[in-house]
N, C-alpha and C positions, 0 to 999 in steps of 0.2 A: 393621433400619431400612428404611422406605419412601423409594420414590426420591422426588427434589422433584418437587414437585404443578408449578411452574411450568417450563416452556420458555421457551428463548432461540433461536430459530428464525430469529429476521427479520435477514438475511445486510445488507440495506439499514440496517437501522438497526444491526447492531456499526459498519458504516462509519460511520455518522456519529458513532456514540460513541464513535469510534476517534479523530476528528478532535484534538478538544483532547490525548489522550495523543501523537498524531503530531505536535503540535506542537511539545508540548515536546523530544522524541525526537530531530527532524530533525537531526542534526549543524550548528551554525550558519555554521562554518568553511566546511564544504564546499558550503553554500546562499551562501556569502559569494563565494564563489571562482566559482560558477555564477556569478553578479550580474555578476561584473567580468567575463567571459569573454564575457555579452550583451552588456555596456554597450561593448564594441569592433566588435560589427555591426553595422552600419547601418540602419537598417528606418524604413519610412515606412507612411504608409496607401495607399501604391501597392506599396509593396515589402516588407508585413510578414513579421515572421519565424515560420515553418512548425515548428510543433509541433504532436507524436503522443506522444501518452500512451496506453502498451499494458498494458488492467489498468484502467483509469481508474476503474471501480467509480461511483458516485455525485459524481463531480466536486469534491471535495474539495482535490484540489491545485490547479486554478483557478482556485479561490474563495483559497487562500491565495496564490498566486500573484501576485494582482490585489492584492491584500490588502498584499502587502510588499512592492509596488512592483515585481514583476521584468521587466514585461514593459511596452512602449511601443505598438507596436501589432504585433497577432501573428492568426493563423488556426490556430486550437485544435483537431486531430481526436484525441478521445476514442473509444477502441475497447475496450469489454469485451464478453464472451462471454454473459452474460447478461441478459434482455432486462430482466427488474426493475431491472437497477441502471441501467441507459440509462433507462427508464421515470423512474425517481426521481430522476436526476441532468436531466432536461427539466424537472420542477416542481420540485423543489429550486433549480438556480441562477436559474431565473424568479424564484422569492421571494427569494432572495439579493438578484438584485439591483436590485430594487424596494425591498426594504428600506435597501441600501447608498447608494440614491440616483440608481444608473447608470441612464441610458436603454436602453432594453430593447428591439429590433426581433424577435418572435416572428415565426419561420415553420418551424411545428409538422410541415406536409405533409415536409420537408425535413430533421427533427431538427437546426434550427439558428437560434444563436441569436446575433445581434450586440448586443454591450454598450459604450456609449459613459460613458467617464470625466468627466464635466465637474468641473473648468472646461479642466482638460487638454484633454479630446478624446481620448482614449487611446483605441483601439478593439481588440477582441475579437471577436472571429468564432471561434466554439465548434460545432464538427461534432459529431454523437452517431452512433455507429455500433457497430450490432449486430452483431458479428463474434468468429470465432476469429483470433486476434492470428498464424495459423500463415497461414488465407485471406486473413487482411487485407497480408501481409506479401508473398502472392503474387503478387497484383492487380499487372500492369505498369504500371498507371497510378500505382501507390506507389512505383515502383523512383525513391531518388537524388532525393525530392522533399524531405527533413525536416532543418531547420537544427538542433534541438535533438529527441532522443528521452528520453522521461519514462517509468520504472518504477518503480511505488511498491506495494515491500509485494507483490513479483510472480516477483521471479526466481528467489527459494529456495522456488517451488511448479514449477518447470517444469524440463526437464533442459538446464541451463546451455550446457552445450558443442554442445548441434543447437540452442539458438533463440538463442543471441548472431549466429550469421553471419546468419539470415534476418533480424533486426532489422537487422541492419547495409546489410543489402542497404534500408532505406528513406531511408539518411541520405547526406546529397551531401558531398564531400569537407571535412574537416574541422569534421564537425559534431561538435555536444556530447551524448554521453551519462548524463543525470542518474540515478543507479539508488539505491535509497536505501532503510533501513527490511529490509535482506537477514539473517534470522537465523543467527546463529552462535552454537550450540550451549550457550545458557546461560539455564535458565528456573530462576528462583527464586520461592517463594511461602512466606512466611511470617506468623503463626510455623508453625513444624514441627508437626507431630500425630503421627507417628513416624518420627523420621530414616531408620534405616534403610529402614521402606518409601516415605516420601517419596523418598528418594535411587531405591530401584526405581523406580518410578512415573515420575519424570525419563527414566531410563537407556532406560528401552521410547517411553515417547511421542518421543523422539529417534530411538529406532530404525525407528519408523514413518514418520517424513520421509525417513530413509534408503531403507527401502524400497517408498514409493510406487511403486505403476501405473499410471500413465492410461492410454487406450488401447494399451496390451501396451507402455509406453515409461517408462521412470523420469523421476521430475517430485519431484523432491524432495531435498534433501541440508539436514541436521542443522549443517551449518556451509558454506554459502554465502558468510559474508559472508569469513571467509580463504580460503578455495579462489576468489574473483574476482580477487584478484591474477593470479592464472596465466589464468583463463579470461579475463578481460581484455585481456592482453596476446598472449594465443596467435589473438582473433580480429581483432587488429591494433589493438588499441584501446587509445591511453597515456592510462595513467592523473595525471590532472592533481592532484588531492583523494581525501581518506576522513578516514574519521572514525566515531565510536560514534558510534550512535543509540538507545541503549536507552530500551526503555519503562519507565517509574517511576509508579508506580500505588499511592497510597495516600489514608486518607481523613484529610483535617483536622477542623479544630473539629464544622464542619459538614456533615460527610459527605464524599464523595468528590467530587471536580469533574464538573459538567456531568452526562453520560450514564455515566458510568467504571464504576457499580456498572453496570451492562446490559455493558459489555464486558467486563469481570470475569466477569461470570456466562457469556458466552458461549466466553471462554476457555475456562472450569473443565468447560462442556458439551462442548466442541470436544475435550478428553482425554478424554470418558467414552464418546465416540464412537468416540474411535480407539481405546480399550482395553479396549472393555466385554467382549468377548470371547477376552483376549489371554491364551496359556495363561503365561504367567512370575508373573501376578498370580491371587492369590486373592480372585476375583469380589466374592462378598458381603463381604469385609475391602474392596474396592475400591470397591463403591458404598457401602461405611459413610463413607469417606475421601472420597469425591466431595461427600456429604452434608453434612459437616461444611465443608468447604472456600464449598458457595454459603452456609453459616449465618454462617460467618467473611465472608463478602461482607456479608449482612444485618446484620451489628455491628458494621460499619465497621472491622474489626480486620484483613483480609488485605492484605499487599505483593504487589504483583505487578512481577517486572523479569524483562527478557527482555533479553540482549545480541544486538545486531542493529551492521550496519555500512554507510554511506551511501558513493557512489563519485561522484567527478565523471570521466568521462571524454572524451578526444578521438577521430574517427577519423583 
């Protein structure tokens, strides 16, 4: 069997077709518990409340953030590692929120953008900043500034126990930690093609979260979202909420919602990446099976659920 002709490559756009499935996903409980936990700090548009979203990818939590109300008037600093997604989240939430209706004060030189709510008046001030979340966390001038810190879909890529304390080191006494979207150990994709090797296939792609490198440092665990409990609390951080967040991915009448078959596809690419090589699997049985899996995309016939777990915490 030849491999599929088409790629799923563009990292900017799984984000945005990730949006509607992270929606549904979000644990609503522990977005509930955030809500009340804002609505007792005080904030003006002299004294808005300082949020840092580390990971922020294309500005997607912003935009739903505005969107459900959470935020009254706050000063937004977005920091991901690469420059595309900082790039697309400057013209993405521009047309957001043009479209939305909000007034929009561009100053591009600056990567920042102030968005006004009318008839509220609600304002946004939205930082974009090109940075490793390791250098950004360095910076003294970050030390002990951030009322609330946002991780989305971020911490079960990095090694838990060395970046909870340097995040911690941005947040000023008793701020809230939002971490959310953390996977724990459970990818199902149905229907089956062969249990037993489907079950292999699972067993190795976990194992390779397990054993992630990034620079000569493990940046990965197969079940983050139970192992936070303890890494939570050991970097002094009580836990207020949790809750599932699983993604649920299937197609209705008419197709799959929104963008979902392209983040479908990019999942199913994202395993052929990590195993195309892997000696435990029989390659070409492997790419028969990968094959079949984007056609099962194309027919609207694949599930796709990943168990994943959302955290609210204090420090």
């Amino acid at each position: 069997m030849t491999n599929h002709p088409i790629t799923y490559n563009s990292f900017p756009r799984y984000l945005s077709a990730k949006k509607s499935v992270d929606d549904r996903a979000l644990n609503q409980h522990v977005w509930h518990s955030l809500h009340q936990s804002l609505e007792t700090r005080r904030v003006d548009s002299q004294n808005p409340l300082q949020v840092v979203e580390i990971g922020g990818g294309i500005g997607t939590m912003i935009e739903r953030a505005v969107e459900r109300g959470l935020f009254t008037s706050v000063d937004y600093t977005l920091v991901d590692a690469l420059a595309e997604n900082i790039a697309m989240a400057q013209e993405r939430l521009q047309r957001w929120a043009v479209e939305a209706g909000y007034g929009i004060e561009d100053r591009a030189k600056a990567s920042s953008l102030r968005i006004t709510q009318p008839p509220s008046e609600r304002q946004l001030t939205v930082n974009l900043e090109t940075a490793d979340c390791f250098d950004f966390a360095a910076r003294p001038a970050q030390a002990g500034r951030y009322d609330l810190l946002i991780a989305h879909a971020f911490l079960d890529l990095v090694d838990i126990p060395r970046t909870l304390p340097r995040l911690r080191a941005l947040l000023r006494p008793h701020a809230l930690c939002y971490l959310t979207i953390n996977f724990d150990g459970g990818t199902i994709l149905q229907p089956e093609i062969d249990p037993g090797f489907d079950h292999l296939i699972e067993s190795v792609y976990h194992e390779t979260m397990d054993q992630r490198i990034t620079n000569g440092r493990p940046s990965g665990d197969s079940h983050s979202g139970r192992h936070l409990f303890g890494h939570l609390r050991a970097a002094g951080i009580e836990i207020i909420d949790a809750g599932s967040s699983d993604w649920v991915v299937f197609a209705g009448s008419v197709g799959y919602p929104a963008d979902e078959a392209y983040f479908l596809h990019f999942i199913i690419q994202t395993m052929q990446g990590a195993l195309h090589d892997h000696p435990a699997l029989d390659q070409p049985r492997f790419h028969g099976w990968i094959e079949k899996r984007h056609a099962q995309i194309e027919r609207g016939e694949l599930v796709y659920i990943a168990h994943q777990l959302d955290f609210l915490g204090r420090l």
